[in-house]
N, C-alpha and C positions, 0 to 999 in steps of 0.2 A: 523433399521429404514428404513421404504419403503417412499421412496421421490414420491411427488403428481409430475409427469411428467409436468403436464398444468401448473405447476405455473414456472416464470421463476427464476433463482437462484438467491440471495442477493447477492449484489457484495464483493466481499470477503474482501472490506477495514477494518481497523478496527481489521483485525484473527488476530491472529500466526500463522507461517509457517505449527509449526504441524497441529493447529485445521484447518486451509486451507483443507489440507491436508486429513485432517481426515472426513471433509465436503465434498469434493471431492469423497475419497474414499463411503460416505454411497452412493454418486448419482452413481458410478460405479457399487457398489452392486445392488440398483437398476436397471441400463441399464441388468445386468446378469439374474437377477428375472421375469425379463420382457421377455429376449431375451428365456428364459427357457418356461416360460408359454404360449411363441409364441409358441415356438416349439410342445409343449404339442395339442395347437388347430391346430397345421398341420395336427399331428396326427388324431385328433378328426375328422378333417374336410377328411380325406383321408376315415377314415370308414365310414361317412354318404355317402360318393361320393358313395364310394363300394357298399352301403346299395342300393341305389337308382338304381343303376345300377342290383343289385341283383332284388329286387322288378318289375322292368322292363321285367326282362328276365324270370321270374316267372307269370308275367301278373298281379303280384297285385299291380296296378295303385294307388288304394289308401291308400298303404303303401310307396311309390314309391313320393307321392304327401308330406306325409308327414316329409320323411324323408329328400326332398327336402327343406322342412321349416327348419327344424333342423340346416340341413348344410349354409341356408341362416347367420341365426343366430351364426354359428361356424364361418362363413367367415367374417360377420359384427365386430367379436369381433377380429378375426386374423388381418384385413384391422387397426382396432381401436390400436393395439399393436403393428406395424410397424409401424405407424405415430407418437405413444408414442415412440417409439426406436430411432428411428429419432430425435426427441425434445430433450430427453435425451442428443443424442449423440453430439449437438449442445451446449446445457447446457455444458456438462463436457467439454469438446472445449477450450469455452469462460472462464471458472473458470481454465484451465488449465494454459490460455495464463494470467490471473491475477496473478500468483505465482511470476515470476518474479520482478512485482511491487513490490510486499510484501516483495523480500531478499533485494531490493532496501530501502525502509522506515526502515527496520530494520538495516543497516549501519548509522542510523543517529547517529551525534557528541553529547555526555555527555557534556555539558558544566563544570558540577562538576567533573568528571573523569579527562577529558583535564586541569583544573586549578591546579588538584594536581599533574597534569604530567607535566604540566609544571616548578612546584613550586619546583620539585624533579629532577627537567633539572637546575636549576638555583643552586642546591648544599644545598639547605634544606629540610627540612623534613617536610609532611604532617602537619597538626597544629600551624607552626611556622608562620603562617600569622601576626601575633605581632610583630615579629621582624624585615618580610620584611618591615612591615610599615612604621616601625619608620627609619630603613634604607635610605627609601624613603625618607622621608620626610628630613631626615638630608642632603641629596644631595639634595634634591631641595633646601633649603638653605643657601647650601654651592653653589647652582647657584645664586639665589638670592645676597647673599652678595658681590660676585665678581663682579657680575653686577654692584649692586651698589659702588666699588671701583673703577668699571673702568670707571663709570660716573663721581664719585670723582675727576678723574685725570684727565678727559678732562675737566672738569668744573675750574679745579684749569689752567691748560693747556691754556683757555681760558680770565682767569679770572672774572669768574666767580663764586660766591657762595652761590647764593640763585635763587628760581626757579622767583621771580623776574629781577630778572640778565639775566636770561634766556631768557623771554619774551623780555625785551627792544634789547637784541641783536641778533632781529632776525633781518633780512632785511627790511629797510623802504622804501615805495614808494617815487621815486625821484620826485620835484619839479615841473618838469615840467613833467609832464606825464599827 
């Protein structure tokens, strides 16, 4: 995969580490591809230099002329593949320093995972959520009823026994007040 340089990179929310990774790596091949085929019109750009200077010291000007366009043309595209190597290098950079985000989102909490760890922390077994239930429920209950015994006995304590009982003995406004 040859990456378009000009374009800037898709922020990498969203991968997996590897596919990150794997995106990364195609723009690195790229930066290589690039950095390769610079080098290639170094090359290119060094014979037309040679050529023109041949041409010169030969006296044929108008070889000299044209191989001075040639080598325009080799430098325009070398200038144009340094600026792409550059961009590149910036892209990979930027997608590099996103990785970490990415080992970050992927430590996120199972809610399902955490409830059976939990549920295997308390000395049952996966699936037994039936019988924590009903567990449950029997101890609240068993709060429930105590509660109301121990209202029982302050009501009796009081004497008191009905929730009209209750009402009249609360405190009345005095007389003169």
């Amino acid at each position: 995969m040859f990456v378009d340089p000009t374009q800037r990179p898709e922020q990498l929310t969203g991968m997996s580490i590897p596919a990150a990774k794997e995106y990364i790596a195609h723009y690195i091949t790229s930066l290589k591809l690039t950095e390769k085929k610079r080098q290639d019109l170094e090359s290119e750009l060094t014979k037309w230099t040679s050529r023109i200077q041949l041409a010169r010291s030969k006296g044929a000007e108008d070889l000299a002329l044209e191989a001075e366009k040639e080598a325009e043309k080799v430098k325009s595209q070398y200038d144009q593949l340094g600026a792409e190597i550059e961009e590149l290098k910036i892209q990979i950079e930027s997608m590099r320093k996103q990785l970490p985000g990415l080992r970050a989102r992927e430590r996120t909490i199972d809610p399902d995972l955490l409830e059976q760890e939990l549920i295997m922390a308390t000395g049952y077994m996966p699936g037994e959520t039936e019988k924590i239930e009903t567990e449950r429920r029997l101890k609240d209950m068993g709060k429930a009823s105590s509660a109301e015994a121990a209202l029982a006995a302050l009501k009796a304590k009081m004497g008191l026994t009905s929730a009209e009982d209750v009402s009249s003995a609360a405190p009345r406004p005095k007389a003169g007040a």
